[in-house]
N, C-alpha and C positions, 0 to 999 in steps of 0.2 A: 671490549670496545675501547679504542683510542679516545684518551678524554681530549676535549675541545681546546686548543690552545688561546691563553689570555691573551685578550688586544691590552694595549697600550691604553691609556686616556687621550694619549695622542689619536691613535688611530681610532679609535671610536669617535671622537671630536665630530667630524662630518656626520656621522649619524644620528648624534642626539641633541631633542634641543633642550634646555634648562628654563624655568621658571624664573624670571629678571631677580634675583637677590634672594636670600633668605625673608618672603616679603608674606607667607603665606604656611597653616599649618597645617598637618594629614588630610583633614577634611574641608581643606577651601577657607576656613577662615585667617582673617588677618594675624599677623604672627603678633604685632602691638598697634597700638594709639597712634605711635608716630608716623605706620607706614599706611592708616587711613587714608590721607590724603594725598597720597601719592598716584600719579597719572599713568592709566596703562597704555601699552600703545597695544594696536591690534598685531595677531602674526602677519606679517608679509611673505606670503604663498611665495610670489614671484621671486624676492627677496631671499629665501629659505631656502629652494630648490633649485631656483639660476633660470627659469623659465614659465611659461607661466600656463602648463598641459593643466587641467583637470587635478583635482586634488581628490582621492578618497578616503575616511577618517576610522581606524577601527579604534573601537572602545573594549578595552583590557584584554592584550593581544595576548597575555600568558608568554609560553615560549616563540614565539612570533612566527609561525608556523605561515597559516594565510599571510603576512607581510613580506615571506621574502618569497613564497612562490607566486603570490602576485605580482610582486615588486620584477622578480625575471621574467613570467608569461606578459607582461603588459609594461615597458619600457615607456609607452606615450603617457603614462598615466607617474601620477604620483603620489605617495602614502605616508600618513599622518597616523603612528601608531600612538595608544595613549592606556597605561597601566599603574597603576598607583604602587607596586611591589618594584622596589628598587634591583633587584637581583634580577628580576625577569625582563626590566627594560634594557640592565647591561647584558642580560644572558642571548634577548635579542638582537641587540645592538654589536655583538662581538659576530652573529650569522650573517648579518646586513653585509657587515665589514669584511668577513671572510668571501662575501659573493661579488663585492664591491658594487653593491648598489646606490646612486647618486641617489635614486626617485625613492629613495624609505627615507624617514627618520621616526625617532620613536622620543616619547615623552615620560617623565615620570610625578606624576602629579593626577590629581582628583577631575576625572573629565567634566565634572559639573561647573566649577573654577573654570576651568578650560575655554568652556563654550559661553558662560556668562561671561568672562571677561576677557578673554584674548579670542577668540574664533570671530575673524568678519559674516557679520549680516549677509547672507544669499552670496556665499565664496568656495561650498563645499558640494559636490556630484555627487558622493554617494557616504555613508556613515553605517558601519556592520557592529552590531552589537551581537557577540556569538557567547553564549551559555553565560551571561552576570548570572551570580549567585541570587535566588529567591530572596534572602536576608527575611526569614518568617518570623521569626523572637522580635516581640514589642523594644529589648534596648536596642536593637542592630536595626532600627527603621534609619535612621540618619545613613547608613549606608547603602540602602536602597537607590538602584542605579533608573531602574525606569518609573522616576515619577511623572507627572504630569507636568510639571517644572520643569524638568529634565527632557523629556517630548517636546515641548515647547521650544526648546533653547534649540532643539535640534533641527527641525522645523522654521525656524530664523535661520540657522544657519546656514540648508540646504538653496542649492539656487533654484529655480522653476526649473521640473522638469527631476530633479536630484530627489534622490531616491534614500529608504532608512530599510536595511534589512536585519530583521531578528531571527534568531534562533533559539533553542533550549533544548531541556530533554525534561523539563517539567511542565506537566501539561495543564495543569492549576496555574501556573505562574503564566503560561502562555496566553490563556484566555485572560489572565485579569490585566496583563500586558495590553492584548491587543482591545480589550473593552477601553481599557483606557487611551490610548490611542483613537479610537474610535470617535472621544469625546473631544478630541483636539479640532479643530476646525483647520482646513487648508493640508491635510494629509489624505489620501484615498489608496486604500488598500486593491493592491492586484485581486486577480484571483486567486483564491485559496492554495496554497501551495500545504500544507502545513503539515500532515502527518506523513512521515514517508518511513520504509520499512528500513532494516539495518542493513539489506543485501541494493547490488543493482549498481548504482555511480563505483566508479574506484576509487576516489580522489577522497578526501577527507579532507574540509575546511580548517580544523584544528586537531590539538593534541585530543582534546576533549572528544570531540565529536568522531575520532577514530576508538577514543576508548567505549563509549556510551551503545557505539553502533556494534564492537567487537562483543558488548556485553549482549547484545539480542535490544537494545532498549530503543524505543521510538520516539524519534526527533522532530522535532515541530518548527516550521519556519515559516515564514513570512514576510514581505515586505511592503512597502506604501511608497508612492510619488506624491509629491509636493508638486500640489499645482493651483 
């Protein structure tokens, strides 16, 4: 297989956005004392993208597989990829730029940070979280992507009408996902979409979800409108 040729920093430049300064560490918190009090502004969609289509948000795109075959099938839309592993937002960021897509950009930072402090209030259509890690071990709970904090944040951010779709292949994690969701007020879950076999669609939302399905394993999914 012909390996991928390296973009520039230049040319990645248009597809990634950065975090304002070294203001912030791994986990969302503040890097020191001094940059406490320092004012964030929110992203500017319209600002960011040149126009102001619909925004869609994925949370930890991995190899950005859904970003850029969305980002080609859907041109009116636009895509806010966000992954905390630096190699994966440039290993993304190099496919965007090799398809030359204006509507992707991709982030490298803690989506929790993200949506508490830069994502505007009721500005986001739709938000895809596809297979976060369970994080079950009592010390890895702080990495724990779908809290109820987290729900919430996403939930502000979606407009009326803007939708949060989940997926996994863990099916413990699923229910306690969606129970908690549940308890959120102002989300309403579609009809049950949730278990579906490994054979049938051809398309594969992600790396993952083409590996998971090739294994025989059953996938669970769901999503909720904000209204």
């Amino acid at each position: 297989m012909r390996k991928t040729r390296k973009a520039s920093a230049e040319e990645l430049a248009p597809y990634v956005w950065e975090l304002p300064g070294e203001l912030y560490g791994r986990w969302g918190d503040r890097a020191n004392q001094n940059n406490s009090n320092l004012s964030i502004d929110p992203i500017d969609w319209v600002r960011l993208f040149g126009n102001n289509n619909p925004v869609s948000i994925e949370v930890g795109f991995g190899k950005g597989l859904f970003l850029v075959n969305s980002g080609q099938r859907h041109p009116e839309n636009n895509y806010f990829g966000i992954e905390i592993i630096r190699k994966y937002q440039l290993l993304a960021a190099t496919r965007i730029f090799q398809k030359r897509l204006p509507n992707v950009k991709v982030a490298c930072a803690d989506a929790k940070l993200l949506f508490r402090e830069f994502i505007p209030p009721s500005s986001i259509s739709t938000v895809h979280v596809y297979f976060p890690d369970p994080w079950w071990k009592k010390r890895h709970k702080k990495r724990l992507l779908m809290t109820s904090e987290f729900i919430t944040s996403i939930q502000t951010a979606l407009i009326p009408g803007g939708e949060l779709h989940f997926v996994t292949d863990v099916q413990d994690y699923f229910q306690w996902v969606t129970e908690t969701i549940t308890s959120i007020r102002g989300l309403q879950r579609f009809p049950d979409e949730s278990e579906i076999s490994n054979s049938g669609e051809p398309e594969y939302l992600t790396h993952f979800e083409r590996k998971f399905r090739l294994q025989g394993r059953p996938i669970y999914r769901t999503k909720y409108l904000r209204n």
